[in-house]
N, C-alpha and C positions, 0 to 999 in steps of 0.2 A: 875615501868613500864619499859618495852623495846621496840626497835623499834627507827627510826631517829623521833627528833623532831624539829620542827620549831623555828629557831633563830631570834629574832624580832631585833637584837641590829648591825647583822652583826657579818662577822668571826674574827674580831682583836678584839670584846668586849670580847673575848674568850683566852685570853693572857694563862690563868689559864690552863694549860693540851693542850697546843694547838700545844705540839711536839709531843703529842700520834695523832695515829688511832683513835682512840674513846676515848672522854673524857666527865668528867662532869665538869658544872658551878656552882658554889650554885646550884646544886640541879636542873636544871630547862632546861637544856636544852644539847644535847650533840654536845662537839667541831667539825670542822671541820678539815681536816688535814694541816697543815702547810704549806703545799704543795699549797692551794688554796689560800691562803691568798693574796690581792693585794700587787703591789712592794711597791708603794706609804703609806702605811696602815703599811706596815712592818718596814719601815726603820723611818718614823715619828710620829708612834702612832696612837692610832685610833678616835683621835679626828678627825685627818686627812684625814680616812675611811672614816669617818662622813660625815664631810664636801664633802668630791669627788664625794660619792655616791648623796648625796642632791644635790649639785650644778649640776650635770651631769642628771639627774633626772629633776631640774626644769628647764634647759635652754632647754635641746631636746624636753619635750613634751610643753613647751611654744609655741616652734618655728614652732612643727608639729602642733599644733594646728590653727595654723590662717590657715583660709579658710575651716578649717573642719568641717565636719557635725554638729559636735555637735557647734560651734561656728556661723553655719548658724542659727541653731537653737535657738541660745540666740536671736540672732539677731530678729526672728518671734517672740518671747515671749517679748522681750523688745516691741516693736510695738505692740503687742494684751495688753498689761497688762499694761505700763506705771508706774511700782514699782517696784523701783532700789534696794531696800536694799531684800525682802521676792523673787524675782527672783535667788538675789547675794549668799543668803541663800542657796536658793534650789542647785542652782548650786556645792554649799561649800557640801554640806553634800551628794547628788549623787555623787559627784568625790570622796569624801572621801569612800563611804560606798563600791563602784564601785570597786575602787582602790585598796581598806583593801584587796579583795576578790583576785584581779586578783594577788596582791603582795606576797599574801600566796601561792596561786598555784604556783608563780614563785620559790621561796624559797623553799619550799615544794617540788619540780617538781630537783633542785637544788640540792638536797644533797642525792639524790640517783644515782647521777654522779660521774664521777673524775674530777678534775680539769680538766685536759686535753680536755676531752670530753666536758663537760658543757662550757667551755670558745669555743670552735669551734661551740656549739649549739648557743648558744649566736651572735657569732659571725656572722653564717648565718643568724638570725633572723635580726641583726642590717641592714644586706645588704638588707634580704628583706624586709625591712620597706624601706629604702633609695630608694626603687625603687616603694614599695608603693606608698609613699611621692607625688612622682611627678605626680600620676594621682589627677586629678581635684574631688571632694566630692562634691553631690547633696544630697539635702535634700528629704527624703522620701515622705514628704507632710502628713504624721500621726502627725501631733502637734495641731489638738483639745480638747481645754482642758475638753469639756463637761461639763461646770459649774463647774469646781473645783477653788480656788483662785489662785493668783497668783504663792505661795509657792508649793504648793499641786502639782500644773500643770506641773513646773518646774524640781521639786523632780522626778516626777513618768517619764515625758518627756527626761528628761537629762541620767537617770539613763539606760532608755531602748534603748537612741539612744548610747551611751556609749557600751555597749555590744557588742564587737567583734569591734567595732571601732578600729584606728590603736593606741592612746593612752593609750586603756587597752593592744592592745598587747603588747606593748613597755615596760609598765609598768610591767608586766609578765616578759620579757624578761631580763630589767635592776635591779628586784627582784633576777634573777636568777644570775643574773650574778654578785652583789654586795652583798648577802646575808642577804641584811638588810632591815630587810620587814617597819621598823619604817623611816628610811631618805630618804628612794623610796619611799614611798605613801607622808609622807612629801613636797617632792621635787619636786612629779608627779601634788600631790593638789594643791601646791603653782603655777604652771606652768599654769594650768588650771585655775586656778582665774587671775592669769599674764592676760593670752591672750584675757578671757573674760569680766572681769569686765571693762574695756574700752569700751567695745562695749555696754555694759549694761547700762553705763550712756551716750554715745556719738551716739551710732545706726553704722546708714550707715552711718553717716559723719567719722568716722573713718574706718568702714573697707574700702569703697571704695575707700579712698586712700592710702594703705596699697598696696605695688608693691609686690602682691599675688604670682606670677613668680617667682621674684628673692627670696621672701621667702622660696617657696618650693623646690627650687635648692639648697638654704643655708641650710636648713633641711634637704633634702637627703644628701647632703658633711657629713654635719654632724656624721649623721647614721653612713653612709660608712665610715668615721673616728673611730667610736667606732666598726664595725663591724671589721675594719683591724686589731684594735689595738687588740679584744680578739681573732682574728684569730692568730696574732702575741705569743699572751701569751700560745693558744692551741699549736702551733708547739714548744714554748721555751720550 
C-alpha cells in the first residue's frame, strides 16, 4: 500500500530509517523525517518521548479540566445516580473511545505537514486553548438519562458533551504535535480520570472548594508555555 500512515508509538519509535524522507518500520508504518523529531526524544531515547508526550498530556488536560463542562457534568450524574464505580467506568471508556478518535485525526492531520509548519500549527492552537481556558464552562442542561442505568447514561452523556470540548481539542492538538497517538490518549485518559474520579466519589464537597480561578490561570500559563515552546521549535 502507499500513501502516509498513522504512527501509534511516536517519531523516535522510528529510530529504524529515520534519517531518510520516507521510511519503513517492520512493515507497518512510514518514518517521519528527522528533522521533526523532539530535542528531548533525540538526545535521550524514546523512552523519553514516551514519558514527555504522557506526562505533558496528562497534567494539561488534568488541569483544563477542572471546572469544565464535562466535569460539571460528572458532578449532575454523581447526584442523580449515587454509583461510583459504572459512572467511573462510563467516564474511563468515553474518554478513551473520544480521545482514540480526536488522537488520530491529530497525528493523522500531522504528517502531512513539515516540521516547521505543524510545530507553529501546534503552537497557535496551545495559545488558543490558553485563552480558551480562562472563560468560565456551563453546562448545557441535556443530562437526562431517560431511563438508561448509570453506566449507559454516563457513556452516551460524557461521550457527546466531550465532542468539540476544549480537552478533545488539545488532545488533537498534542497528538499532532508529539506524534504519538498511544501516550497522548494514554496521558489525556489518565488526566481525565485525574480531575474526575474525585468528584465522583466526593461531589461538591470537593469541587467547591477547588480555587476554580487560580486553576484556570495555571492552565492557561500552561498552554501558553507549550504554545511558546512549539512556536519556539517552528522559527528554530
Amino acid at each position: 500500500m502507499t500513501g502516509p500512515r498513522v504512527n501509534i508509538l511516536g517519531g523516535n519509535a522510528m529510530a529504524h530509517g529515520a534519517h531518510s524522507s520516507i521510511g519503513e518500520t517492520n512493515g507497518s508504518f512510514r518514518a517521519r523525517p528527522s528533522a521533526g523529531m523532539r530535542p528531548l526524544c533525540s538526545l535521550l531515547g524514546p523512552e523519553t518521548c514516551i514519558m514527555e508526550a504522557f506526562l505533558v498530556a496528562l497534567s494539561t488536560i488534568a488541569i483544563a479540566e477542572m471546572g469544565d463542562r464535562t466535569q460539571l457534568l460528572t458532578l449532575v450524574l454523581t447526584a442523580q445516580y449515587r454509583k461510583p464505580w459504572p459512572i467511573i467506568a462510563g467516564i474511563f471508556l468515553a474518554t478513551l473511545a473520544n480521545h482514540t478518535a480526536a488522537g488520530f485525526i491529530g497525528v493523522w492531520f500531522g504528517r502531512y505537514l513539515t516540521p516547521a509548519v505543524l510545530d507553529a500549527v501546534v503552537g497557535a492552537s496551545m495559545l488558543g486553548m490558553a485563552a480558551w481556558t480562562l472563560i468560565p464552562d456551563k453546562l448545557d442542561g441535556e443530562t437526562k438519562a431517560g431511563g438508561r442505568g448509570a453506566f449507559v447514561a454516563t457513556l452516551i452523556a460524557f461521550f457527546i458533551a466531550e465532542i468539540g470540548d476544549k480537552t478533545q481539542i488539545a488532545t488533537v492538538a498534542l497528538a499532532a504535535g508529539y506524534s504519538n497517538l498511544f501516550a497522548i490518549v494514554a496521558g489525556t485518559t489518565a488526566g481525565m480520570l485525574a480531575a474526575n474520579v474525585p468528584v465522583v466519589f466526593l461531589g461538591s464537597a470537593f469541587a467547591s472548594r477547588l480555587p476554580m480561578k487560580a486553576i484556570h490561570y495555571f492552565a492557561s500559563g500552561l498552554f501558553a508555555v507549550l504554545g511558546i515552546v512549539f512556536l519556539v521549535r517552528a522559527i528554530m
